[in-house]
Each structure stands twice: as structure tokens, then as C-alpha cells.
LUMBAVO-448600 format. One line per 2 residues: their letters; for each residue x, y, z of N, C-alpha, C. Coordinates in steps of 0.05 Angstrom, whole numbers. Last residue first. Layout:
<rs>
a> X,Y,Z,X,Y,Z,X,Y,Z; ...
</rs>
This chain:
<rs>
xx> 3105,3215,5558,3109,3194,5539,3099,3157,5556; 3053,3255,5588,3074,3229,5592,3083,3214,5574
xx> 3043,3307,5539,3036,3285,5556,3058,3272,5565; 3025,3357,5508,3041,3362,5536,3022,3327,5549
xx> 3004,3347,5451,3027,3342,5467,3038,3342,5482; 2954,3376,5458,2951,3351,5451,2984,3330,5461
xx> 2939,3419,5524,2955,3417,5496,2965,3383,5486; 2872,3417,5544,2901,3423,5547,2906,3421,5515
xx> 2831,3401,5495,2836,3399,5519,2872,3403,5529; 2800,3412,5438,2832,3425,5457,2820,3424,5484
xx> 2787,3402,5374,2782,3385,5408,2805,3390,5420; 2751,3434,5329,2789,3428,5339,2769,3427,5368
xx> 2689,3402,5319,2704,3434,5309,2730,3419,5325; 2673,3344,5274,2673,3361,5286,2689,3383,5295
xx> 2698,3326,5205,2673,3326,5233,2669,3348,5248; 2771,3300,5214,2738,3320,5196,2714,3315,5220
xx> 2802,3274,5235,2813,3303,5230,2796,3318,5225; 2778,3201,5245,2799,3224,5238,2786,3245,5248
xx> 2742,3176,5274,2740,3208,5270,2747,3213,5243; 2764,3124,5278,2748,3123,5267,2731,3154,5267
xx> 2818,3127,5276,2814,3117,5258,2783,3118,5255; 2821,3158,5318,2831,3172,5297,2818,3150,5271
xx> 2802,3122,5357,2780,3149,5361,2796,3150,5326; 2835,3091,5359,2813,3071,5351,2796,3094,5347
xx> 2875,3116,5388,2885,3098,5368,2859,3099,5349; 2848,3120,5443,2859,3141,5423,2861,3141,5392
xx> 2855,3062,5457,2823,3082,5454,2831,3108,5435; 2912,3063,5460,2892,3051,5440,2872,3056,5439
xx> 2915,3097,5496,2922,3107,5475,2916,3086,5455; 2880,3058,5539,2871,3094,5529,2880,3103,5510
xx> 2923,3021,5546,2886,3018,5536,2884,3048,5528; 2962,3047,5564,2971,3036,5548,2938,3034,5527
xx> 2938,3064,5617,2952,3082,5600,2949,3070,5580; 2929,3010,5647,2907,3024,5628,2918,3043,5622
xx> 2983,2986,5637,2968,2977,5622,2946,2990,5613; 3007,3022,5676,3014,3028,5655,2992,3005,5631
xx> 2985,3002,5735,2981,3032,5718,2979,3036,5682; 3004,2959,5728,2978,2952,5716,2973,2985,5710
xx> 3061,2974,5730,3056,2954,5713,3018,2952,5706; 3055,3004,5781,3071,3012,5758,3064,2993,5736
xx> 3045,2964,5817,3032,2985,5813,3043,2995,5778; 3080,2923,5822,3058,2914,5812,3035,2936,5795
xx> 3145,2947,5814,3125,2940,5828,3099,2937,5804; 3204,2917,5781,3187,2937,5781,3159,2932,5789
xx> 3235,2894,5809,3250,2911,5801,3233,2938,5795; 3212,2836,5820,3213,2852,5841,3230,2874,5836
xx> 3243,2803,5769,3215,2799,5782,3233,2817,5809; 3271,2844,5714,3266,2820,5731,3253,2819,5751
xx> 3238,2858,5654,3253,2867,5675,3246,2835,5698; 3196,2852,5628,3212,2829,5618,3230,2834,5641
xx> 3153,2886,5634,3156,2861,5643,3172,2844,5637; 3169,2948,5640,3160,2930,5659,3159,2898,5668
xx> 3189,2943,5584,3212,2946,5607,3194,2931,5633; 3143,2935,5564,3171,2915,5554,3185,2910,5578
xx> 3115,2985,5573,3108,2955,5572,3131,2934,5573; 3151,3014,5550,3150,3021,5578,3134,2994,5583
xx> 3149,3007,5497,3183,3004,5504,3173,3004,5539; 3096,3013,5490,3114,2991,5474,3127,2991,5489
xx> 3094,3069,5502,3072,3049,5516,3086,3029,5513; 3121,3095,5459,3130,3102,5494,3117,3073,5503
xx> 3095,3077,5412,3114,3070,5416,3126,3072,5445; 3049,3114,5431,3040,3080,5427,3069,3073,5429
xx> 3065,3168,5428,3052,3157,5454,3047,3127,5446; 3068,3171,5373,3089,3168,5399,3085,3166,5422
xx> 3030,3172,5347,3052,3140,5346,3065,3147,5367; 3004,3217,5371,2991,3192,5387,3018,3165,5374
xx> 3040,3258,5341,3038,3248,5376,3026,3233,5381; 3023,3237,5296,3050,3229,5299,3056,3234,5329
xx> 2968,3255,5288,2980,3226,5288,3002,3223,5300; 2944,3307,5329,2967,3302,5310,2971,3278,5308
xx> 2885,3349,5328,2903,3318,5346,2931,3306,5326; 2855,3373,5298,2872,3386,5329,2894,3363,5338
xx> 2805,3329,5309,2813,3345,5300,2834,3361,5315; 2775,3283,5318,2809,3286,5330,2814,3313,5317
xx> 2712,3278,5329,2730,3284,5312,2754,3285,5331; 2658,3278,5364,2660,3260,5346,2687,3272,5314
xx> 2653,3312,5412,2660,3320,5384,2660,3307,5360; 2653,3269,5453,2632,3292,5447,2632,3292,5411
xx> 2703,3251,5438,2687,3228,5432,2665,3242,5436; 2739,3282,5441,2741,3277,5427,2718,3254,5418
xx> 2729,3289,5502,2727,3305,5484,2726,3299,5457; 2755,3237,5520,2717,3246,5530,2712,3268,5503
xx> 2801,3239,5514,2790,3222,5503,2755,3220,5492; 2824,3277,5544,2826,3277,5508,2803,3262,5497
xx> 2806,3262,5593,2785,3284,5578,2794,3290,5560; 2848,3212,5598,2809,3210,5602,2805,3238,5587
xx> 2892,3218,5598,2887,3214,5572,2866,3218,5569; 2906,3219,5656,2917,3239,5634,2904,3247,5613
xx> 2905,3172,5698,2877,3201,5689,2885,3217,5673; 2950,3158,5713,2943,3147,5686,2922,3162,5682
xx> 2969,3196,5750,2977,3201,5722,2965,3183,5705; 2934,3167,5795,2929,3199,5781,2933,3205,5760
xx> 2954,3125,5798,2927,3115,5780,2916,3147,5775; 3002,3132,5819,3010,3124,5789,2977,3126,5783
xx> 2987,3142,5860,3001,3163,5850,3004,3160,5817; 2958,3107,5891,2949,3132,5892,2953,3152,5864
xx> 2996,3058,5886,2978,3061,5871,2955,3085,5869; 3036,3089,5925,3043,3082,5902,3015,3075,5882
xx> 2997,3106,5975,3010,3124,5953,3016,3115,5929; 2980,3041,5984,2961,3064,5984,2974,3086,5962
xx> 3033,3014,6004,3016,3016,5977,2991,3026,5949; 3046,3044,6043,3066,3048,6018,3048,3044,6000
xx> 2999,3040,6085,3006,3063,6067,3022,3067,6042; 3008,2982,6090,2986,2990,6070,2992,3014,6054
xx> 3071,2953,6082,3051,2965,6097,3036,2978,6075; 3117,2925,6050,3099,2916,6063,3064,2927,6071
xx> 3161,2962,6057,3149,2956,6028,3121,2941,6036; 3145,3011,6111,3147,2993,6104,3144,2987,6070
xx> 3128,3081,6144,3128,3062,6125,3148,3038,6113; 3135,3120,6189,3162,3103,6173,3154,3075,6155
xx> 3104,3151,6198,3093,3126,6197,3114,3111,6192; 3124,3202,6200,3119,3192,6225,3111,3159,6232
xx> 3155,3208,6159,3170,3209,6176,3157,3196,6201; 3111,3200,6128,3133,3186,6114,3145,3181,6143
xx> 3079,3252,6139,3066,3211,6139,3091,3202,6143; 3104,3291,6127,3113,3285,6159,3096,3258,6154
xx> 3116,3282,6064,3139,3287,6091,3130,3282,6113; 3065,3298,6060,3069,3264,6052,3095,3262,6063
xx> 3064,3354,6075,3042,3323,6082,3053,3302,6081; 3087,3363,6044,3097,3378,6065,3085,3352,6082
xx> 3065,3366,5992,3097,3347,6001,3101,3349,6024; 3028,3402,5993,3026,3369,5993,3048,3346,5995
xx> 3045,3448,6008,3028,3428,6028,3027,3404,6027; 3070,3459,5955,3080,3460,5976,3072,3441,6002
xx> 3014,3457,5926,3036,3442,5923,3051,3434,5944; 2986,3507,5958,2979,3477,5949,2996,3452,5947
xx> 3035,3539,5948,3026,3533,5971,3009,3514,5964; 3024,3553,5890,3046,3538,5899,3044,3527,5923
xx> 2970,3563,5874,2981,3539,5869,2999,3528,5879; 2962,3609,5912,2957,3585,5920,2961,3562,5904
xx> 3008,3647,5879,3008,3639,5907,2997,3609,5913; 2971,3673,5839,2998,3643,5828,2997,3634,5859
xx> 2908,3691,5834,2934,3690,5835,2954,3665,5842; 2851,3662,5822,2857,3679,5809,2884,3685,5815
xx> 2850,3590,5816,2853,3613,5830,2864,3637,5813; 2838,3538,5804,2823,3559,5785,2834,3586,5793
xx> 2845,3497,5839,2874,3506,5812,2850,3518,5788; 2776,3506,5852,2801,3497,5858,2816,3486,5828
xx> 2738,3535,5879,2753,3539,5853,2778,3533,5848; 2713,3515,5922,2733,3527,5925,2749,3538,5903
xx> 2693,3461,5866,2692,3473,5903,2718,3484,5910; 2691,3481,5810,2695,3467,5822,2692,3476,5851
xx> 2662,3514,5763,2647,3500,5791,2656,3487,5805; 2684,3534,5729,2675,3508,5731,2658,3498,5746
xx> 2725,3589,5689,2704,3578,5718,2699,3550,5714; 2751,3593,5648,2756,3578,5679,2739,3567,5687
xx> 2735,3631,5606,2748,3594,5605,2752,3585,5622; 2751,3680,5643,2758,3673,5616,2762,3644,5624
xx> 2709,3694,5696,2735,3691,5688,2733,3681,5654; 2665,3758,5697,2669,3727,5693,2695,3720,5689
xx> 2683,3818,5736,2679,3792,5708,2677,3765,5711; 2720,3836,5776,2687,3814,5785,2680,3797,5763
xx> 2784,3837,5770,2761,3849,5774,2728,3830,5776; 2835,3805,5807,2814,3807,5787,2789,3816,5790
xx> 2889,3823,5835,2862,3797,5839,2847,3814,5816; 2956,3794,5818,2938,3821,5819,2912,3807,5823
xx> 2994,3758,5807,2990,3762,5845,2960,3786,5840; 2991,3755,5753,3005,3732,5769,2995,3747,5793
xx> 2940,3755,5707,2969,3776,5718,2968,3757,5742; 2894,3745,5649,2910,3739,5672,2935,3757,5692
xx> 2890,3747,5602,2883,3766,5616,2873,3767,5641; 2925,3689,5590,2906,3712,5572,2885,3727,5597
xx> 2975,3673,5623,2950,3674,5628,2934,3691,5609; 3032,3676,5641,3019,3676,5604,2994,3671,5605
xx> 3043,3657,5682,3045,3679,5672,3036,3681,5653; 3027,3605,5675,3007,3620,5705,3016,3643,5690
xx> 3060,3570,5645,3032,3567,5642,3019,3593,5650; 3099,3576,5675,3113,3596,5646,3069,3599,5641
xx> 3099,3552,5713,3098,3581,5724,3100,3583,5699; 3083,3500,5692,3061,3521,5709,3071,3540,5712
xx> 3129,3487,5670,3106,3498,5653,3091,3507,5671; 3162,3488,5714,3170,3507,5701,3145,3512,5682
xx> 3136,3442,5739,3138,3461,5754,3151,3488,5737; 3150,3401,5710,3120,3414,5710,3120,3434,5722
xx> 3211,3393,5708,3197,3404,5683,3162,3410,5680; 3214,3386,5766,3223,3405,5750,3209,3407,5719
xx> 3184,3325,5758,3173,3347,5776,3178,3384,5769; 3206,3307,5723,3182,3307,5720,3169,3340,5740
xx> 3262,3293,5756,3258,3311,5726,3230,3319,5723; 3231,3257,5795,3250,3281,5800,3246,3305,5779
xx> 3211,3218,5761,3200,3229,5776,3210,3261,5789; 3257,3194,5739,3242,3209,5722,3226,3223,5739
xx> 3286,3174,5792,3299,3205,5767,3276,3209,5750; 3251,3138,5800,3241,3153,5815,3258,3178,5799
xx> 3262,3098,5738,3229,3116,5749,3232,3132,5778; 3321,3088,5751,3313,3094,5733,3286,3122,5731
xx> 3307,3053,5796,3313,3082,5803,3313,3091,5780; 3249,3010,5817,3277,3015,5798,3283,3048,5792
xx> 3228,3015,5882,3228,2997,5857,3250,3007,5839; 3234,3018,5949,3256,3009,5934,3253,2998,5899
xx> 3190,3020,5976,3190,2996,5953,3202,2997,5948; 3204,3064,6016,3196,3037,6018,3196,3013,5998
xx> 3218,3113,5978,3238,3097,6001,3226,3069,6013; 3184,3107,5936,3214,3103,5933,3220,3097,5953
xx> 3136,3144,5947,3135,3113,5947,3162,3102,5940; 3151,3190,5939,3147,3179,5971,3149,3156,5977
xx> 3151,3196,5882,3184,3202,5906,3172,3188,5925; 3096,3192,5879,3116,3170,5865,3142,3168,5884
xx> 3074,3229,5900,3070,3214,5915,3089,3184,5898; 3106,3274,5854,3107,3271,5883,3099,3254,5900
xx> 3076,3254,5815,3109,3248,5821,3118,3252,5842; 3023,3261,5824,3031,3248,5814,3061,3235,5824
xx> 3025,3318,5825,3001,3303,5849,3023,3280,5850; 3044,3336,5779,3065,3337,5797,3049,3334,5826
xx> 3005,3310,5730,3037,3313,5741,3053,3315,5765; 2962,3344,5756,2961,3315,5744,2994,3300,5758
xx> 2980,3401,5746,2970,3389,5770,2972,3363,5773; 2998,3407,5692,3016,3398,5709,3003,3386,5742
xx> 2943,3391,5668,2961,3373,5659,2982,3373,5685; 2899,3428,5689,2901,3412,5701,2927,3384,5697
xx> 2909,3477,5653,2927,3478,5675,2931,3447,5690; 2919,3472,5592,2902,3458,5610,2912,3450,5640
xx> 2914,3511,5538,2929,3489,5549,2923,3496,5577; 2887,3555,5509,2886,3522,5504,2896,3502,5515
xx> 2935,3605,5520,2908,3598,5512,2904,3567,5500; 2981,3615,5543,2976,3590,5552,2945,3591,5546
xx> 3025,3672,5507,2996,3658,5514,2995,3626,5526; 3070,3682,5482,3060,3695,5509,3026,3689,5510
xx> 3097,3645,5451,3069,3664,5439,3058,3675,5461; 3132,3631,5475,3146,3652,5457,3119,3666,5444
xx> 3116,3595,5524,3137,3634,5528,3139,3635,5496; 3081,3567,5488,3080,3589,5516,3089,3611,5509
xx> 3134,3532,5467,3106,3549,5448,3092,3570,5466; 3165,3521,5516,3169,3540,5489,3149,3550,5470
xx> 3119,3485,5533,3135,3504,5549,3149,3530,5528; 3125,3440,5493,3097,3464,5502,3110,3487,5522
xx> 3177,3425,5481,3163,3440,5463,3143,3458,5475; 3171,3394,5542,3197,3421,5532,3186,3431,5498
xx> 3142,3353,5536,3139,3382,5551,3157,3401,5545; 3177,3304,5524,3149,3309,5524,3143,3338,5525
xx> 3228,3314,5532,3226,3315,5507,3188,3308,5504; 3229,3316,5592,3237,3337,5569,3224,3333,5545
xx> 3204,3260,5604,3189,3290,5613,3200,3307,5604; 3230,3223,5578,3215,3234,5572,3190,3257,5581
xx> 3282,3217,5596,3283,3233,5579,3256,3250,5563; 3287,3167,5631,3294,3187,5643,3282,3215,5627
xx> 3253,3125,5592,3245,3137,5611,3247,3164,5624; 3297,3125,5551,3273,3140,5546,3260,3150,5562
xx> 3332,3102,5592,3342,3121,5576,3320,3137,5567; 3301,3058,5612,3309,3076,5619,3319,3096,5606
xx> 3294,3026,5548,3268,3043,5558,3275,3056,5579; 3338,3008,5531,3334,3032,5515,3319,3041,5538
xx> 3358,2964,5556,3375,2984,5551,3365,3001,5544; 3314,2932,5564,3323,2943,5584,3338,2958,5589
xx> 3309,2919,5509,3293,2941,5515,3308,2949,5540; 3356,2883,5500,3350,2914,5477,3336,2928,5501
xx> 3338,2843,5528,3368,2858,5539,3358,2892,5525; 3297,2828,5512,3286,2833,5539,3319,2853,5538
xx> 3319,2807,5451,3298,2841,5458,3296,2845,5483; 3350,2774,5477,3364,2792,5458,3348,2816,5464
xx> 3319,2733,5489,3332,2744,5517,3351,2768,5496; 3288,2720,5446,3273,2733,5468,3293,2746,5487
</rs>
């Protein structure tokens, strides 16, 4: 037991740090080289970088394991390059130009305010922008505590955003009654990430890694076994290709 708790504690930072590249750095390249972001799902980086940004915040008070706030860092840079590679490659889309009255292509929704539906790049970033801008002056004015509500407020704010990743693969695929579209060998790899990031959380030593982080990751962990349990009982036949975003632009 104290052999695998050593193994993992050696491997799963290393994976940690590495897996917002080696998650996303293929979709980002499929993008820019088919100058289309047809199929992929603006709301992935939103998800993302809601996410890692209230993760950074929750660092200076909980002090949990630095390992996860560098991933957080990287995370942020590597969403922030697929949204702008995402926003340019818009199928008949153009970055600042406003759009004629048409219906939009595959957008609309109804969300209020059409929101991260906008027809130019601007208000995503200013969105963004705002929201660090926010959680900067809380930080500064509330000087939060490990203790105090707010720290705990963001940290489970932030992690229970990113675990919302998997919900409308999942919803979709369960309309559709098929995975079609869905690659086995990205869901083993999302089970194996789950494995090594399970491990790390708990074999690590007590107060290294917060509470948040640990039950986050359990319903992550449930969902790609919901995943798990869709392929085996879909598979690939059935119904038509289930593209929500892109099947690989995930959190390992």
C-alpha cells in the first residue's frame, strides 16, 4: 500500500500539470487547420476558465497542493487560446463584424441576453476579464481566510462548475440512445485520469488536498462511469453522431 500511495503521488502531479495540453492541444489543432469550430461547444472553455479562475482565488486561502493551482494557471492559457482559435473559425462567423438579422447558425438558444452567444469576440473577453476583476477586489477586500465562508463558497463554486463538463455528453447521448461519435479510447482515458486523480486525492496526506477537490472529483469520476455504462449499453449504432462540443476537449 505505502509503494502505490508513493507511485501515485509521483505520477498524478505530473499528469495533473500536463493535462490541460495533452487534453486540448489536439482540438485546438483540428480548429486552426480545418478553419472550422463546427461541432465544438463554445460552452467547454467557458466551463474552464469560470472554473480555474475561481480555483486561483481559492489558492491564497486554502493553501491546497500547488501541483492543482499550476494546473489551473496552464488551464487557463490553454482555454483561452481555444476560444480565440474557437471565435475565429466560426462557420460564418467574423470576429468584431455584427451580423446581418438571419438566424444565427446553431446558436441561438434563448439564453438571457444571449449569453457566450454573442455575435463579436469583445464580450467574451470582457466577460472574462470582469470576472477576475471581481474575484480580485472580493479577495482584496474580504482578505479571506482558510476558515471563512467565502474561501469555501469559491472553492466549491469552482470545482462543482468543472465537474458540469460531462452532464450534456451525457444527456445527449442518452436522447440519442447511442455514443456514436464517441471514441472508447477517450472515455479509457478519462477513467484512467479519474484512477490516478482519485489516488492522489486520497492517499496524499491529510490537509494537502481540500475536501472540495475530493468530492468534486468523485462526481466527475460517477459521470465517466455513467459514460462507461452509456457505451456499453449504446455502443456506436442506433442513433445519429452525438456532438456536443468536441468528444475530447475534456479535463483529463
Amino acid at each position: 500500500m505505502a509503494l502505490l500511495s508513493s507511485l501515485i503521488s509521483s505520477i498524478a502531479p505530473i499528469f495533473l500539470l500536463f493535462s490541460p495540453i495533452t487534453s486540448y492541444s489536439d482540438q485546438i489543432l483540428s480548429i486552426h487547420r480545418t478553419r472550422t469550430s463546427a461541432g465544438f461547444s463554445l460552452d467547454i472553455p467557458l466551463i474552464m476558465l469560470s472554473a480555474s479562475l475561481l480555483k486561483i482565488f481559492y489558492w491564497p486561502p486554502s493553501r491546497y497542493d500547488l501541483s492543482l493551482l499550476v494546473q489551473a494557471f496552464i488551464m487557463v492559457v490553454v482555454q483561452t487560446l481555444l476560444l480565440k482559435v474557437a471565435l475565429d473559425n466560426r462557420p460564418g462567423w467574423r470576429s468584431e463584424t455584427p451580423f446581418s438579422e438571419q438566424k444565427m447558425p446553431t446558436i441561438g438558444t434563448g439564453r438571457p441576453y444571449n449569453f457566450w452567444r454573442w455575435r463579436a469576440q469583445r464580450p467574451y473577453w470582457e466577460f472574462l476579464l470582469s470576472l477576475a476583476l471581481i474575484l480580485f477586489v472580493f479577495h482584496t477586500l474580504l482578505r479571506p481566510t482558510s476558515t471563512s465562508v467565502y474561501t469555501s463558497f469559491i472553492g466549491y463554486l469552482g470545482l462543482a462548475i468543472e465537474a458540469t463538463l460531462p452532464l450534456p455528453q451525457i444527456s445527449a447521448n442518452q436522447r440519442a440512445r447511442s455514443c456514436k461519435g464517441f471514441r472508447v479510447s477517450v472515455l479509457a482515458n478519462w477513467l484512467v485520469g479519474d484512477a490516478l486523480k482519485m489516488g492522489y486525492f486520497f492517499l496524499s496526506e491529510p490537509g494537502r488536498v481540500p475536501w472540495a477537490f475530493k468530492l468534486c472529483g468523485i462526481f466527475q469520476a460517477c459521470c465517466d462511469v455513467g459514460l462507461g455504462c452509456q457505451w456499453l449499453l449504446f455502443g456506436d449504432g442506433g442513433g445519429g453522431a452525438v456532438e456536443v462540443g468536441e468528444k475530447e476537449a475534456r479535463l483529463a
